[in-house]
C-alpha positions in Angstrom: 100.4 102.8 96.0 98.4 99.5 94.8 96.8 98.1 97.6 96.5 94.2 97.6 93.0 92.8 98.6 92.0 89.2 99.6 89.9 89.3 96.6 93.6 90.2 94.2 95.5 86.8 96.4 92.0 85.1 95.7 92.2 85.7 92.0 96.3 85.2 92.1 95.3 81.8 93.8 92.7 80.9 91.2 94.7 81.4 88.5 97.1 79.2 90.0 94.9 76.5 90.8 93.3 76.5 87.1 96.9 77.4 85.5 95.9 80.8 84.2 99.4 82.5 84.5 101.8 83.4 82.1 104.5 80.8 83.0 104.2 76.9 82.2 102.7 74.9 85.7 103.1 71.2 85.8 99.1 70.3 86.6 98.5 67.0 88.8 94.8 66.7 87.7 93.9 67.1 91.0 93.4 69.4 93.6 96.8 68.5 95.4 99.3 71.1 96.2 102.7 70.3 95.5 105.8 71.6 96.1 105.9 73.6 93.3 102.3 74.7 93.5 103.4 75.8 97.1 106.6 77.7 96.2 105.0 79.3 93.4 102.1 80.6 95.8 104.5 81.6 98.8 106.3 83.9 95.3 102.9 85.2 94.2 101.8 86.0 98.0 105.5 87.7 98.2 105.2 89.7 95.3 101.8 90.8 95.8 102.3 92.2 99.3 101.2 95.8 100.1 105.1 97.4 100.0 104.4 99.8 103.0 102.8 97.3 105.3 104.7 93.4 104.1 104.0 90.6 106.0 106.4 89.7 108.6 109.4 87.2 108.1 108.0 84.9 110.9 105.3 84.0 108.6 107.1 83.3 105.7 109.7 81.4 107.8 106.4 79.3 109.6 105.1 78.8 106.4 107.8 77.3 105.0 108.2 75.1 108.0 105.0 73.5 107.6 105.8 72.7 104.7 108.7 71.2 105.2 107.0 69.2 107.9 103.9 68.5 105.9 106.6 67.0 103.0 108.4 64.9 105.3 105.2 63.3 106.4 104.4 62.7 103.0 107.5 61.0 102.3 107.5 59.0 105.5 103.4 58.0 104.7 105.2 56.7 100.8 107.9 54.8 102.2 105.1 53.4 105.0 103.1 52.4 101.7 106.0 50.8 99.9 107.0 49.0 103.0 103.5 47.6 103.7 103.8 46.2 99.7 107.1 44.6 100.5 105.0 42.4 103.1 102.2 41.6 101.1 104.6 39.5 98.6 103.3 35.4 99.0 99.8 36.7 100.6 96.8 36.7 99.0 94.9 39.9 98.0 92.0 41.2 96.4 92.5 43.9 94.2 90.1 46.0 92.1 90.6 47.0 88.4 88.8 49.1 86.3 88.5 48.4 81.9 88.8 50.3 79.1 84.5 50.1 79.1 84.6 51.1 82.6 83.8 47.7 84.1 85.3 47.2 87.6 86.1 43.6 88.2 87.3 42.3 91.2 90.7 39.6 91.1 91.9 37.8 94.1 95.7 36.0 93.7 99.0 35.5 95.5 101.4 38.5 95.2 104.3 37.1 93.4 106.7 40.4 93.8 106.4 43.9 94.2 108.5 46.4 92.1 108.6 50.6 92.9 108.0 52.3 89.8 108.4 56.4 90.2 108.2 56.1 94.0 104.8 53.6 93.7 104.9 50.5 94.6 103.3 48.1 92.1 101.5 44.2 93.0 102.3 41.5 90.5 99.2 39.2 90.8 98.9 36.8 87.9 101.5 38.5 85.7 99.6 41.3 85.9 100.5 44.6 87.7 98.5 46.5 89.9 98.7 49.6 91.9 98.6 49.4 95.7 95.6 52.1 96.0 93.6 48.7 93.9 94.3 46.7 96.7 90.8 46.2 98.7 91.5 43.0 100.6 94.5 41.0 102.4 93.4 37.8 102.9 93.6 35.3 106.1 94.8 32.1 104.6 94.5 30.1 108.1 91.2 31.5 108.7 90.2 30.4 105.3 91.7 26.9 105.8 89.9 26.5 109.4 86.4 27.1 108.0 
């Protein structure tokens, strides 16, 4: 029988990762893991087990619990995010944009609203919409008015 090295899961992973298999794999362009990067992995590690000598169930079944913790806490740190842009609305921020040139400017403004688009929360400065990962200050208006 075939016998499945680190170096085979190695390569299985790498194709993975640089989406060198034979089926379609939605990229993030980044070196996330996602769900379906995960399942996919947990398949390939299945079927590239050595038959005589598979890995136990209680691995699989801890695996897959850590990943079900690991995507709770993900959801729970986006809905922490979103929450935290809700408050922001009538503060005033700095946030940081970058140009088509690649100029990064700095803006500072009241947030007006705040509106979720696919599960991100956006800023609305000036008409203008900006992510919350651009946000790089929250300013204190009554320790600007005391100075």
């Amino acid at each position: 029988m075939a016998e499945v090295s680190s170096n085979n899961l190695m390569q299985s992973l790498e194709d993975l990762a640089y989406n060198n298999t034979s089926t379609t794999t939605n990229t993030r362009g980044s070196s996330e893991l996602g769900k379906e990067e995960f399942l996919e992995l947990l398949v390939c590690q299945m079927q590239n087990q050595d038959p005589l000598e598979p890995q136990d169930n209680s691995a699989f079944t801890a695996q897959l619990a850590q990943f079900s913790s690991l995507e709770q806490m993900t959801n729970m740190n986006d809905t922490l995010t979103n929450s935290t842009a809700f408050g922001l609305v009538g503060k005033t921020v700095s946030v940081s944009s970058t140009d088509a040139t690649g100029a990064v400017s700095e803006k500072s403004g009241v947030v007006e609203s705040v509106y979720i688009s696919e599960g991100n929360a956006k800023l609305y400065i000036g008409g203008v919409a900006y992510s919350m990962e651009d946000l790089v200050e929250v300013l204190d208006e009554t320790t600007e008015e005391e100075s």
